[in-house]
C-alpha positions in Angstrom: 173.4 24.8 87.2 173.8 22.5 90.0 172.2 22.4 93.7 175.0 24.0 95.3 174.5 26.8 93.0 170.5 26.8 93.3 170.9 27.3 96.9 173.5 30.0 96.9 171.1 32.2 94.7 168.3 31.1 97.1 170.3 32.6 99.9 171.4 35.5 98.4 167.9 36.5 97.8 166.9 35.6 101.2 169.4 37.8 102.3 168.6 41.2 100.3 164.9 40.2 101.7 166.1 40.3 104.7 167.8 43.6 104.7 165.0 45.3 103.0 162.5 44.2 106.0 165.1 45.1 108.4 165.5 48.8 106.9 162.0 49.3 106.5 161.3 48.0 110.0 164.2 50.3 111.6 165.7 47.0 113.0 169.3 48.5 111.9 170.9 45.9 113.4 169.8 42.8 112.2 170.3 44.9 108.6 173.7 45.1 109.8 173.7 41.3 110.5 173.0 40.7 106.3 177.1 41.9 106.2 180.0 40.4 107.6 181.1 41.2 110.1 184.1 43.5 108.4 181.4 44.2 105.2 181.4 47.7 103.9 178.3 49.6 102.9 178.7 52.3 100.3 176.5 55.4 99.5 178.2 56.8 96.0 179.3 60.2 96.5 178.2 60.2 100.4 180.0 58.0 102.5 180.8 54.6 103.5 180.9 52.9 106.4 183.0 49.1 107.4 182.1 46.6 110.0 178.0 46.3 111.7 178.9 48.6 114.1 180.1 51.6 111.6 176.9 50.8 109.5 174.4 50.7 111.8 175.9 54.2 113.4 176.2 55.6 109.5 172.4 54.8 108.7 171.2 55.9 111.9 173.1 59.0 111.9 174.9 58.1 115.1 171.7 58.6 117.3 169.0 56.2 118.9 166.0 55.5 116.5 163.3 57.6 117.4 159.9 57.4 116.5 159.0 58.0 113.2 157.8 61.2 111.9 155.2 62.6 110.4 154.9 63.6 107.2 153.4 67.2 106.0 149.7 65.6 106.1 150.1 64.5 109.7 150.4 60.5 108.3 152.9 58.2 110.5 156.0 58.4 107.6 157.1 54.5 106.5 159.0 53.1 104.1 159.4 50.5 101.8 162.3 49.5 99.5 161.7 47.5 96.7 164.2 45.3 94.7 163.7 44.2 91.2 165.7 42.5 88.3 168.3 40.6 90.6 171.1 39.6 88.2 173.9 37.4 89.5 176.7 38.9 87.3 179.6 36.2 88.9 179.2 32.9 90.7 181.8 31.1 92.8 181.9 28.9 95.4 183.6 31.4 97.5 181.9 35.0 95.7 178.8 35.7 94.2 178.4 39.6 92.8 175.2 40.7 91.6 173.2 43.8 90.3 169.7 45.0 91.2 167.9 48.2 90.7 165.7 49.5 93.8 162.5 51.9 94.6 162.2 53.4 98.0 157.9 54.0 98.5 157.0 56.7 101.5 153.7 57.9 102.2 153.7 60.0 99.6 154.4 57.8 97.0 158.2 56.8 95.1 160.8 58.8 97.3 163.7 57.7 96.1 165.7 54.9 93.5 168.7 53.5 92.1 170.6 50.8 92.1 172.6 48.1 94.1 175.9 46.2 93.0 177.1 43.5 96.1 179.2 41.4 96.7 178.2 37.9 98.8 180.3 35.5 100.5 179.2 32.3 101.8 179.4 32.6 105.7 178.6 29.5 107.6 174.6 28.7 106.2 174.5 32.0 104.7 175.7 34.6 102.3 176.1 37.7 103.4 177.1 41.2 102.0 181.0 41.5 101.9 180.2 45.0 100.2 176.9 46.9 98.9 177.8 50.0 96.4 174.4 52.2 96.3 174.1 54.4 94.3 170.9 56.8 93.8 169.9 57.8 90.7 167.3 60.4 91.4 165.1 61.5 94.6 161.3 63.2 94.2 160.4 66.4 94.8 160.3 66.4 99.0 162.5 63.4 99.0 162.6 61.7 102.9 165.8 61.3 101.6 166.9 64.0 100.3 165.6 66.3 103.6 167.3 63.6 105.8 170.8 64.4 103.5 170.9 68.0 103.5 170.9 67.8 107.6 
């Protein structure tokens, strides 16, 4: 493994921090600014959504972010996604695809997991997601996420 390779897997973990803070922050935006600019985000069997614009509308469910809400104990609901076991299944100077599974923590404990497969290109300094597959494996009982999909 050379440098050039040291600090592409540097930067695509700086980047899948980067989206994680920005989700869990509700900055959906600069989450949107961890794709190119024509990157595609994919929820298996739910939808999909190409360009910043399209995923930032897609995870915000086409309306302004409001403030959070509470959950059935009266607690501020939050959220925090965490990624383990990063595997880097291909690496080129022009791709990089990886693996990772994830674990979505709410107020009330594990909401939601499953796993990631991306794609990264290198994008001036960076490398960003050219396309993110999610899929979910399972949600708890009361799911954030699973309320939020049956809307």
């Amino acid at each position: 493994m050379d440098l050039s390779e040291l600090r592409a897997r540097d930067c695509v973990r700086d980047t899948v921090a980067r989206y994680t803070h920005a989700g869990d922050s509700g900055k959906l935006t600069e989450l949107a600014d961890c794709f190119t600019p024509d990157g595609t985000l994919e929820v298996k069997g739910r939808s999909s959504a190409t360009g910043r614009t399209a995923i930032v509308e897609m995870l915000s469910g086409g309306a302004a972010p409001a403030d959070p809400p509470l959950t059935t104990l009266g607690a501020k609901f939050f959220q925090r996604h965490f990624v383990a076991n990063l595997a880097f299944d291909s690496i080129t100077p022009d791709r990089i695809e990886t693996r990772a599974y994830f674990v979505v923590f709410g107020p009330d404990g594990a909401d939601h997991w499953g796993r990631y497969r991306d794609v990264f290109v290198p994008v001036r300094d960076r490398w960003l997601i050219a396309h993110r597959l999610v899929a979910v494996d399972t949600t708890a009982p009361g799911s954030f996420l699973a309320a939020r999909w049956s809307q």
